[in-house]
N, C-alpha and C positions, 0 to 999 in steps of 0.2 A: 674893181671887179673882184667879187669873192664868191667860188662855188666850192663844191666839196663830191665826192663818191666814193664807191666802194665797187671794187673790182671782184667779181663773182670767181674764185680761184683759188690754186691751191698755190701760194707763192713759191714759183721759182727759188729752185735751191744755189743754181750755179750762178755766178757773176759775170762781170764784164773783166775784172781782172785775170777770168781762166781762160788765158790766149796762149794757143800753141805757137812753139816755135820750130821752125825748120833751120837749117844752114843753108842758102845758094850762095854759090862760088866764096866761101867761107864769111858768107854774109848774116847773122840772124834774121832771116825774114817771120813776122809776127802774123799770124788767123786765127780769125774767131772759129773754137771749136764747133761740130756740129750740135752739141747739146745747149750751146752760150745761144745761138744763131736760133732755137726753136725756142728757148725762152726768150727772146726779142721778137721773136714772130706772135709767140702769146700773149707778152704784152702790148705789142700794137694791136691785134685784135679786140683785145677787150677798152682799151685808150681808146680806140677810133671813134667809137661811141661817144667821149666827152670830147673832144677837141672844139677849143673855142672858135668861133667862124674868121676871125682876126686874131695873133700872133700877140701874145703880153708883149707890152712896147718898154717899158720901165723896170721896177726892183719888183722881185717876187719872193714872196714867203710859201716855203711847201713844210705841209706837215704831213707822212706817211706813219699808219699804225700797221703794219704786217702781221698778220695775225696768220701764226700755221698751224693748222691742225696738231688739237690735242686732246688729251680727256680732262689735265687741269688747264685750269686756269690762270694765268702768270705772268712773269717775265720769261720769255727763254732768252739763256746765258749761251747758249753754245753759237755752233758758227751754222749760216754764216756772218758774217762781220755789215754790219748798220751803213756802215759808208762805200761798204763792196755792190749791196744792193741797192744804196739809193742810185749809185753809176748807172747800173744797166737800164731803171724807168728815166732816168733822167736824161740820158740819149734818147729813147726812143722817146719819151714828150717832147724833146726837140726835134728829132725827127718828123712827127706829126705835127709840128707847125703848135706848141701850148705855148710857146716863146721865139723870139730868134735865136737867142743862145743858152745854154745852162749857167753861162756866167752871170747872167739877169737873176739867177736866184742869191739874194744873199741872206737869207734867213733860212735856217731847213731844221727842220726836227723829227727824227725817223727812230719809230719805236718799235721793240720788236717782242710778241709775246704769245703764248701758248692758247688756245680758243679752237668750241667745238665747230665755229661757224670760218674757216677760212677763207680769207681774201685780203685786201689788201684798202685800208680807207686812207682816200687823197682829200688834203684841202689845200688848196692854190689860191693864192691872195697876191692883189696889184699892191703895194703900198707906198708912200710916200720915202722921195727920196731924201726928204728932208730929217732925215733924225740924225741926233747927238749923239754918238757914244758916250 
């Protein structure tokens, strides 16, 4: 099974790596800040919408182009960082039942670049466990 979207948005700047921490009883206790927690909230909103009726059972290939508003058109070199972002949709697709685990992915390719039209385009692919390195 191979489908593909584009999430109508303006991508999320903050990650799943900006976790506050606290000290109890000289413990580091770690919380998703409140601005990490509404960017999870927005993209399960807009996810909800593709979520496959059954759970990818095998090895998955994800390809995300993140495209953030801009006036050129490009690569953008700055932050945040390619694999800070792919964390936070790829909790909440597991969240949402697009897999059982994120471990299921083991191909990914996450591009990131400047475009007047933002949002975020997903392509998710079943594929075969059998390949050679």
């Amino acid at each position: 099974m191979k489908y593909s979207f584009i999430l109508s948005l303006d991508p999320p700047r903050v990650t799943a790596q900006q976790k506050g921490v606290r000290v109890v009883n000289g413990k580091p206790m770690f919380f998703e800040k409140p601005e990490v927690k509404a960017a999870r909230e927005i993209l399960a909103l807009h996810l909800r919408k593709y979520k496959p009726k059954h759970p990818m059972q095998g090895a998955v290939r994800l390809l995300c182009v993140w495209r953030f508003r801009g006036k050129k058109v490009g690569w953008k070199t700055t932050r945040p960082d390619t694999d800070n972002l792919q964390k936070l949709l790829k909790d909440v697709m597991t969240d949402l039942g697009f897999w059982r685990d994120d471990a299921q992915v083991v191909s990914e390719t996450a591009e990131k670049v400047w475009h007047p039209k933002p949002g975020i385009y997903v392509e998710v692919e079943e594929v075969d466990d059998g390949v050679e390195a």
